[in-house]
C-alpha positions as CSV (number, residue, x, y, z in Angstrom):
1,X,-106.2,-142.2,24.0
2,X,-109.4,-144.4,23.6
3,X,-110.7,-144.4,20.0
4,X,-114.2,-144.8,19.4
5,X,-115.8,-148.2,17.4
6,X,-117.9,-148.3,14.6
7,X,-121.1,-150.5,14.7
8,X,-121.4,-152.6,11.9
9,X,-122.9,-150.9,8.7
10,X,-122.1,-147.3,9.7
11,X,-119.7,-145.1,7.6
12,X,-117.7,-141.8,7.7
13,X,-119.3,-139.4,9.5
14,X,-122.7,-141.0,9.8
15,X,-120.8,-143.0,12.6
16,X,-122.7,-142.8,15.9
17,X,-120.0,-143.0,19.1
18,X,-121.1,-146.3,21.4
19,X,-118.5,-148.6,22.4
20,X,-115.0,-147.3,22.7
21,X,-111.8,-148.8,22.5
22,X,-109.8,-147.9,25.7
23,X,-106.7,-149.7,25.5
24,X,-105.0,-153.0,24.8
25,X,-105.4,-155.5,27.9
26,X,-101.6,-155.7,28.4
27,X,-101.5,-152.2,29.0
28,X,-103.9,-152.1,31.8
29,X,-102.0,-153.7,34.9
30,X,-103.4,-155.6,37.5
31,X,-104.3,-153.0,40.1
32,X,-104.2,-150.5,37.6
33,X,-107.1,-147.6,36.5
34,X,-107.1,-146.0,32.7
35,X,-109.5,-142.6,32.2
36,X,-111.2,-142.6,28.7
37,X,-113.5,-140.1,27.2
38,X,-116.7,-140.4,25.2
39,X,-119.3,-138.5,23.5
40,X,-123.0,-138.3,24.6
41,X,-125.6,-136.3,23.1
42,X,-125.0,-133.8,25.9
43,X,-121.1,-133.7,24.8
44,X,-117.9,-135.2,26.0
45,X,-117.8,-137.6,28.9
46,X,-115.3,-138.8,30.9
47,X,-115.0,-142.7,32.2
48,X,-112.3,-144.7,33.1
49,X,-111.9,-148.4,33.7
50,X,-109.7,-150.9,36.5
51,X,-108.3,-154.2,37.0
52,X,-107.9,-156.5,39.6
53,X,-106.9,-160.0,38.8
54,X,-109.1,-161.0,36.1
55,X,-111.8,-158.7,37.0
56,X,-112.6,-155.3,34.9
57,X,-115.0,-153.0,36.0
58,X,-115.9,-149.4,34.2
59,X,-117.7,-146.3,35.7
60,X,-118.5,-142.8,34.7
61,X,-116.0,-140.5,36.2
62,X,-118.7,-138.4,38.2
63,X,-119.3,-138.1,42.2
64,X,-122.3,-138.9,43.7
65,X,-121.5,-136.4,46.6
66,X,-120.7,-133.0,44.1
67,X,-120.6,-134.5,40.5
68,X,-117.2,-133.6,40.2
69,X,-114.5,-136.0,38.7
70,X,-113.0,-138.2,40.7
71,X,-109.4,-138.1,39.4
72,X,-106.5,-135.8,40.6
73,X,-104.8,-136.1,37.6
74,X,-104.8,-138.3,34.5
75,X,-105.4,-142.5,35.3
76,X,-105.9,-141.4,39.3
77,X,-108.7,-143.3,40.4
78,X,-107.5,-145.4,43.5
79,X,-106.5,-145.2,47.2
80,X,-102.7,-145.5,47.4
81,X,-103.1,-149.6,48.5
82,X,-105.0,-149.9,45.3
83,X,-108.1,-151.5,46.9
84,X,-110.6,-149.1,46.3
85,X,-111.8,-146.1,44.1
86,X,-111.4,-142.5,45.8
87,X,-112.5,-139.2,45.0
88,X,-110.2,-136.6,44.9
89,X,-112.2,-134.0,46.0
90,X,-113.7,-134.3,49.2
91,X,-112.1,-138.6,50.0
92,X,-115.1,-140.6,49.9
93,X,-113.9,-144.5,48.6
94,X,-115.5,-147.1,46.6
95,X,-115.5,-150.9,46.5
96,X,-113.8,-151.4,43.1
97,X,-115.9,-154.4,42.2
98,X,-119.6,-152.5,42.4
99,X,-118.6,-149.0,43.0
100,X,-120.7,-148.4,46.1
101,X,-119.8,-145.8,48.2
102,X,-118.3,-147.2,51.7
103,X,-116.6,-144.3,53.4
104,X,-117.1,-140.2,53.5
105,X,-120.0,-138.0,52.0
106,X,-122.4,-140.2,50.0
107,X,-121.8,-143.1,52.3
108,X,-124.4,-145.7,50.2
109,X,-124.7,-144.3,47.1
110,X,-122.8,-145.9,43.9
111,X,-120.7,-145.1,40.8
112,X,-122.5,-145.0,37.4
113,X,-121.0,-148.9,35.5
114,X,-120.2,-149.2,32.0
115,X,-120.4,-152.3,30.2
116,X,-116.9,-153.6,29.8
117,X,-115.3,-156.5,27.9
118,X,-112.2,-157.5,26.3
119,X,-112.7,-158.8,23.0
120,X,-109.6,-159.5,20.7
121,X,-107.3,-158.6,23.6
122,X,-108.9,-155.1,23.7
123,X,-110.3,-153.6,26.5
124,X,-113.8,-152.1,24.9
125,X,-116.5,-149.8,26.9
126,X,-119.9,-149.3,25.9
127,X,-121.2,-146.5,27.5
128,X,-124.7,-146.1,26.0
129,X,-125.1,-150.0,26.6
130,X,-125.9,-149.5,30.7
């Protein structure tokens, strides 16, 4: 489960939730996707992160088409040949690198990024940095 990080100079329960600790880099194989939540002022969201080769992209797990989430069931995320993002719902795909929409309903439109970076062999989301 992803664990939130505290910015420098916060404490206890003054903490304010913006970059989150998804999971170690060696966990998340190449060709692999990992869901996350995180907490917005409007309550608990849901992202989820994937990589391919050296690449790591991160995107809020929301449609364009319905606003539903795009997962079947937990981690989810890709087509079966692992080459592109898919909803669940209705089968529109997404490139992986820029999460625009290439086949089915909202043919054009894109995935919501999230900042993403490994730092200390961590893979670490900030989603109130985008």
């Amino acid at each position: 489960m992803a664990r939130p990080v505290r910015a420098a100079g916060e404490s206890g329960s003054k903490m304010t939730i913006s970059r989150v600790v998804v999971c170690a880099l060696g966990e998340l194989a190449d060709g692999a996707a990992r869901g996350f939540e995180f907490q917005t002022s409007e309550g608990l969201r849901e992202g989820f992160v994937v990589r391919r080769g050296e690449c790591l992209v991160a995107y809020r797990n929301v449609c364009p088409h319905l606003g539903n989430p795009l997962n079947w069931k937990p981690d989810a995320f890709l087509t079966r040949a692992r080459d592109q993002i898919m909803c669940s719902v209705h089968g529109a795909v997404f490139e992986i690198e820029t999460g625009l929409c290439v086949g089915g309903a909202c043919l054009g439109r894109s995935l919501t990024a999230i900042p993403v970076e490994v730092v200390d062999a961590q893979v670490i989301v900030d989603p109130g940095g985008g």
